[in-house]
C-alpha positions as CSV (number, residue, x, y, z in Angstrom):
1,X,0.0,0.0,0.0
2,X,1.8,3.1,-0.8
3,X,1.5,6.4,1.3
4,X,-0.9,8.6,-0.3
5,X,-3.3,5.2,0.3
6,X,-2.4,5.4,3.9
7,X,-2.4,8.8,4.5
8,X,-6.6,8.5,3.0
9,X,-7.2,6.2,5.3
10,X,-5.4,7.3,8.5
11,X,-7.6,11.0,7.7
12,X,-10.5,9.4,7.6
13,X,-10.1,7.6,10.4
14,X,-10.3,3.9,9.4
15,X,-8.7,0.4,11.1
16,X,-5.3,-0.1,10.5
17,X,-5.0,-2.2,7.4
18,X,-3.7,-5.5,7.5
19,X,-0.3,-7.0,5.9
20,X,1.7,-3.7,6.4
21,X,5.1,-3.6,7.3
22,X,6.6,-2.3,10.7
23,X,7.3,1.2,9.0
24,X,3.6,1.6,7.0
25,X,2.3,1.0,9.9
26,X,3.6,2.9,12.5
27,X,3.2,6.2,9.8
28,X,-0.5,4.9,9.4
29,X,-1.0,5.2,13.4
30,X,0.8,8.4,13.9
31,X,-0.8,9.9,10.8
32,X,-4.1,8.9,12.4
33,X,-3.6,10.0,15.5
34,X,-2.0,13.3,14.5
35,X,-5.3,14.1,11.8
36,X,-7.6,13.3,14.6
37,X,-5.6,15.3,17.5
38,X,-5.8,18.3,14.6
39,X,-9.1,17.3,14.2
40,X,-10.4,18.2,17.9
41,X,-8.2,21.2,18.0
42,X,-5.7,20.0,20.0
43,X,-2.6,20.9,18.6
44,X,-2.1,23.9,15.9
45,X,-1.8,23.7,12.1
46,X,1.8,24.3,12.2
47,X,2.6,22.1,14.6
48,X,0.5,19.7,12.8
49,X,2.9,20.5,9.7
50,X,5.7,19.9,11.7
51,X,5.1,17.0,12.9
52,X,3.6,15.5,10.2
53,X,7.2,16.1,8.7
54,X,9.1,14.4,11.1
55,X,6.6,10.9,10.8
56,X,7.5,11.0,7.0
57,X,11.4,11.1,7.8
58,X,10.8,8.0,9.6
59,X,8.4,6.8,7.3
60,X,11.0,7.0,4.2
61,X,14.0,5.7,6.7
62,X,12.3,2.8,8.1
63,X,11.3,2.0,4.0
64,X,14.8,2.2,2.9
65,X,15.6,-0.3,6.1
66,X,13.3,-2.5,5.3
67,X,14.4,-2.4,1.6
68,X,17.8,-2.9,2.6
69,X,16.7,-5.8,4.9
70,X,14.5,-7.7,2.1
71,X,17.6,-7.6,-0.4
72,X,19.9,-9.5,2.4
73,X,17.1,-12.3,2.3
74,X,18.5,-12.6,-1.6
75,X,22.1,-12.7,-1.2
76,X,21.7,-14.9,1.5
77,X,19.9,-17.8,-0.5
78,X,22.4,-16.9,-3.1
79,X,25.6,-17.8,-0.3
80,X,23.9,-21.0,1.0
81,X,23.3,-22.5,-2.5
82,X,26.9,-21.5,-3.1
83,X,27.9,-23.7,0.1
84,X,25.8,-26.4,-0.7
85,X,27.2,-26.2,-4.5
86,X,30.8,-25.4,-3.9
87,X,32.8,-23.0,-6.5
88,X,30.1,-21.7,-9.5
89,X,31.5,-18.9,-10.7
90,X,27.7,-18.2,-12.0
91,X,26.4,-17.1,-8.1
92,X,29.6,-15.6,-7.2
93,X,28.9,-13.3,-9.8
94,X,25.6,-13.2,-9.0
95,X,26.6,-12.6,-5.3
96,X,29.0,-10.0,-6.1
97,X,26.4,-7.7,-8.6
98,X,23.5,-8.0,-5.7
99,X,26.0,-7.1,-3.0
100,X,27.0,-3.7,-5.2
101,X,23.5,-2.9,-5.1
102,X,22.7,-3.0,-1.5
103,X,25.8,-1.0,-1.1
């Protein structure tokens, strides 16, 4: 679900979706908390703005962990079928071009 799907949700105040990651959801239950605190004029505009800001930092850096994360799940298959195989120069190479991505 990407986060313009989340953020119309989290406004209009609905259940937290299932099958999110760590990351969507935590932005879905901040957002939804911060719309609604707005909402019943508890905090200000600007310090909705503000805020709001700082839960789509962590939004994007908890993505690129997760990202980062998923892509280890690859190269590791890739090393144990290596280990189980024994020299193929075929996933070492494949090893080697995933690896330069992640980095």
């Amino acid at each position: 679900m990407d986060i313009k799907e989340l953020d119309r949700k989290a406004k209009i105040n609905e259940p937290l979706p299932r099958c999110l990651a760590g990351y969507e959801q935590a932005y879905f239950l901040a957002s939804r908390s911060l719309y609604k605190q707005y909402d019943d004029k508890i905090i200000t505009l600007e310090q909705a703005k503000h805020e709001k800001e700082k839960i789509l930092e962590q939004y994007h850096d908890g993505k690129r962990q997760h990202e980062l994360f998923m892509s280890l799940f690859e190269i590791e298959d890739k090393l144990k079928k290596l280990k189980a195989e024994g020299f193929n120069s075929v996933i070492e190479w494949e090893i080697l071009a995933l690896l330069e991505e992640v980095l």
